[in-house]
N, C-alpha and C positions, 0 to 999 in steps of 0.2 A: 598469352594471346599472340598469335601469329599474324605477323603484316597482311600475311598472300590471305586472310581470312578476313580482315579488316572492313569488309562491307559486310560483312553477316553477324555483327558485334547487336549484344542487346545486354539489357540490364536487368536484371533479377533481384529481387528483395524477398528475403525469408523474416516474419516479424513470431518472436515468440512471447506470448503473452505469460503475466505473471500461474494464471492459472493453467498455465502448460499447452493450452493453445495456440499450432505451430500457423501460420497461415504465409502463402507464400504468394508473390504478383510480381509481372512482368511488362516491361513498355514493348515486349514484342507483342507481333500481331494476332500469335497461336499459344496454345499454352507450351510450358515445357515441365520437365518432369528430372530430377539429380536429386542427390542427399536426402532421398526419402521424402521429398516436398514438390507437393504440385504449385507452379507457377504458375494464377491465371493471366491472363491477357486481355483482359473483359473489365479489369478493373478502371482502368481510365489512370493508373498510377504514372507521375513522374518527378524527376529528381534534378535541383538546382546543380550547377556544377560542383565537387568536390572541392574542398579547401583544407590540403591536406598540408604539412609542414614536417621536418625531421625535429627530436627535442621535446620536449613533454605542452607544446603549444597545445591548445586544446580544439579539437578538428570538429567543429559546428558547419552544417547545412540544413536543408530541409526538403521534407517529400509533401509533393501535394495529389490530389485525386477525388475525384468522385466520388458519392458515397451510393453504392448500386446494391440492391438485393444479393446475397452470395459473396461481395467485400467485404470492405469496412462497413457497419453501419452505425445513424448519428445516435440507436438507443445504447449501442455499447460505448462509441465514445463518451458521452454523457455521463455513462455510469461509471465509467474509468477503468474499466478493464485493459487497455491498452496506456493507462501512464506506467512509462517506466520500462514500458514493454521493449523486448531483446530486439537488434537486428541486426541482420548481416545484410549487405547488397554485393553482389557478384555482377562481374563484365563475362561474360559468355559468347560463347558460340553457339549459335540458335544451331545450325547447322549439326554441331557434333558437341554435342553440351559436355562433353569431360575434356575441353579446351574453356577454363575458365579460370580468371583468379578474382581472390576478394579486393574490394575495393572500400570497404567500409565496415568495421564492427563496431559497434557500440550500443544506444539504446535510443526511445523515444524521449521527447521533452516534453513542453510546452505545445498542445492541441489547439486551434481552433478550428472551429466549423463556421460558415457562411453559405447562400447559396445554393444550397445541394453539395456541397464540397466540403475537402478540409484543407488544413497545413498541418506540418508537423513539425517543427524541429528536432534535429538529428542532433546528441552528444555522443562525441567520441570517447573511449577508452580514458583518456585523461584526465576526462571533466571533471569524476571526484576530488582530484585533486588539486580542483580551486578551492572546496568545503573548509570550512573552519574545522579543525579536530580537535583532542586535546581531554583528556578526563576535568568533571565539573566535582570540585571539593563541597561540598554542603551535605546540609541537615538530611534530604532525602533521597532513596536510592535511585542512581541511574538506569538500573536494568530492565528492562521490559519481562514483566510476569513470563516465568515459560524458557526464557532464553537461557543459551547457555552461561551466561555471568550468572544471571540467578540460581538455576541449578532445580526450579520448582518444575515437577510434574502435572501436569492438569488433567492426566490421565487421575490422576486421585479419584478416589470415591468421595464425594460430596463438595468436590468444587465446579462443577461443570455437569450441563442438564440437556439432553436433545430432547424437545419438543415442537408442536405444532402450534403457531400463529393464530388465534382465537377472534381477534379484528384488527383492525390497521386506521391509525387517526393522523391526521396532519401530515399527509404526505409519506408516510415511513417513517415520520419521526418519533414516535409515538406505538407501541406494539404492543396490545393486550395479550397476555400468554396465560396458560395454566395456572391454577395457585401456587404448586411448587410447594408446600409447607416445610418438607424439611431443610427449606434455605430458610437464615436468617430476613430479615428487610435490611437493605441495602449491601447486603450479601454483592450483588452485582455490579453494585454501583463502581466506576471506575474499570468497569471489565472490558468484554467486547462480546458481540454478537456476529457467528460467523451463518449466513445462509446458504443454505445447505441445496434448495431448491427451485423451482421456481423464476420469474422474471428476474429476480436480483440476487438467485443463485449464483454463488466466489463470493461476494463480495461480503465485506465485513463493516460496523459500526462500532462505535463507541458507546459504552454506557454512559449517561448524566446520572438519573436513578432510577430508582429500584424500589417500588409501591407496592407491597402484598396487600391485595383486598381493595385497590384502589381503583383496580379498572371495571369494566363491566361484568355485573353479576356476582362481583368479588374477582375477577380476573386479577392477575399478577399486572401493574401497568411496569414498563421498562420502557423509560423517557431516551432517547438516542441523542448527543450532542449536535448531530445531524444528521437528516435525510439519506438512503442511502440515494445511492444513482440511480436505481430500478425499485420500483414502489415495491412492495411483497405485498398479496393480500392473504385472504384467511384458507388457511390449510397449509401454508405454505413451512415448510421444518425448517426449523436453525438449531444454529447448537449458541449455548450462553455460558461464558467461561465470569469464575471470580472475577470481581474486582481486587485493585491494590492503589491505595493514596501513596506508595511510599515510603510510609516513617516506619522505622524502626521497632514499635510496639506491634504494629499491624503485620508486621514481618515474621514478628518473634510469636504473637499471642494468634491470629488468625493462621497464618502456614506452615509455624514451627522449622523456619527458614532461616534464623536468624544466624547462623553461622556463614551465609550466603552474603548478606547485608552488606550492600554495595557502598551503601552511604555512611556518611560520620554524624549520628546524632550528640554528639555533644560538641560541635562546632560551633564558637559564637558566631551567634545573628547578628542582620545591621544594626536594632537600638544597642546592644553589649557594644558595638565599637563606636558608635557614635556617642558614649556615653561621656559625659564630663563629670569633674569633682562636684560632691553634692555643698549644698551651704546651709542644710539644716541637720547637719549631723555631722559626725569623726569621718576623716580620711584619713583612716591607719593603715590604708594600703590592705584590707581587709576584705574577707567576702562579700560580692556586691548582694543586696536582698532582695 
């Protein structure tokens, strides 16, 4: 960015959501247009100053704005489609926009909304690098069904169902579906439901359980550990993957995985180490019973 251009300077934000939703906004007064992204001008957006440092410090600010028809709005925030969400902001030249450098990349934080408004907090590139990391040694696996440590496909034939939403009870939490018979009951329990359409289409929930015959009519009930952000009502498709608790049986006897089996099921538990000599019987240093 050049001096002799220094009164024509504006600030651009490109925010990429996890669902691939590129959205782009400007504190100038007109939209602008570079890297395939339109920047509106309309959105009412702006940006605390920069708190930038050389060294793996971690680079936090925050963006605030209004929440207008055609921006952000508070049913997406709510529903969370923008936690986590990508950004970039750029210093530009309104004037001749391929006079621009980046001034920030990293992602969203912490939301709220107030007012007709929001905040955001901004994490920088670093921020991971405050997280605890480290592999966790116990009885059950660390892997998320589907991923690559696990190595399971859920494309399989018989672990995963697209169907249509039959009613909807307590908010979202609660989804009556099809009977589904050739799943077992609680088949899904521990799974996830990903919506496919609709109000609360992206987003996904957690299974609690998984009730054949339990819901209306005999409907399939599938209880959600929680609400999603956007209610689904009836019609509406998801798709409904296995569930997995973990252990090492369910691994081996449910998805014939067990070669994958991230965890150590025969690690002693807390009572085996907190265990003391017994005083009704032989301590020969023998099998415990």
């Amino acid at each position: 960015m050049t001096m002799e251009r220094a009164t024509t300077r504006a600030r651009a934000w490109a925010l990429t959501r996890a669902d691939g939703v590129v959205m782009g906004f400007t504190d100038h007064d007109r939209d602008l247009t570079f890297e395939g992204v339109l920047f509106r001008a309309d959105t009412g957006m702006t940006a605390r100053a920069l708190l930038q440092a050389t060294g793996l410090a971690v680079d936090n600010t925050e963006a605030a704005g209004a929440l207008r028809d055609g921006g952000l709005t508070e049913a997406d925030i709510a529903a969370g489609r923008y936690d986590g969400a990508g950004l970039v902001i750029w210093e530009v030249d309104w004037a001749d926009v391929t006079d621009r450098r980046v001034l920030f990349r990293g992602s969203l934080g912490e939301i709220t909304r107030a007012g007709g408004a929001f905040r955001a907090e901004l994490r920088g590139l670093t921020e991971p690098l405050n997280r605890a990391g480290g592999r966790v040694f116990g009885a059950l696996c660390p892997a998320v069904l589907g991923d690559a440590a696990c190595g399971f496909d859920l494309e399989t034939p018989g672990f995963a169902a697209e169907v249509a939403v039959l009613a909807v009870a307590e908010g979202g939490a609660v989804l009556h579906l099809p009977p589904l018979e050739d799943f077992a009951p609680n088949w899904f329990a521990e799974g996830r439901v990903v919506f496919l359409g609709g109000a609360a289409g992206g987003l996904v929930g957690f299974v609690r359980r998984d009730e054949p015959g339990a819901g209306e009519g005999g409907a399939r009930r599938v209880e959600l550990w929680s609400a999603p952000g956007a209610v689904p009502v009836a019609g509406d498709a998801l798709r409904i993957e296995a569930g997995c608790d973990k252990r090492f049986d369910t691994c081996r006897v449910k998805f014939a995985n067990q070669l994958s089996f991230q965890g150590f099921p025969h690690v002693p538990g807390d009572d085996w180490l907190l265990a003391v000599p017994r005083v009704d019987g032989p301590n020969e240093g023998g099998r415990r019973q």
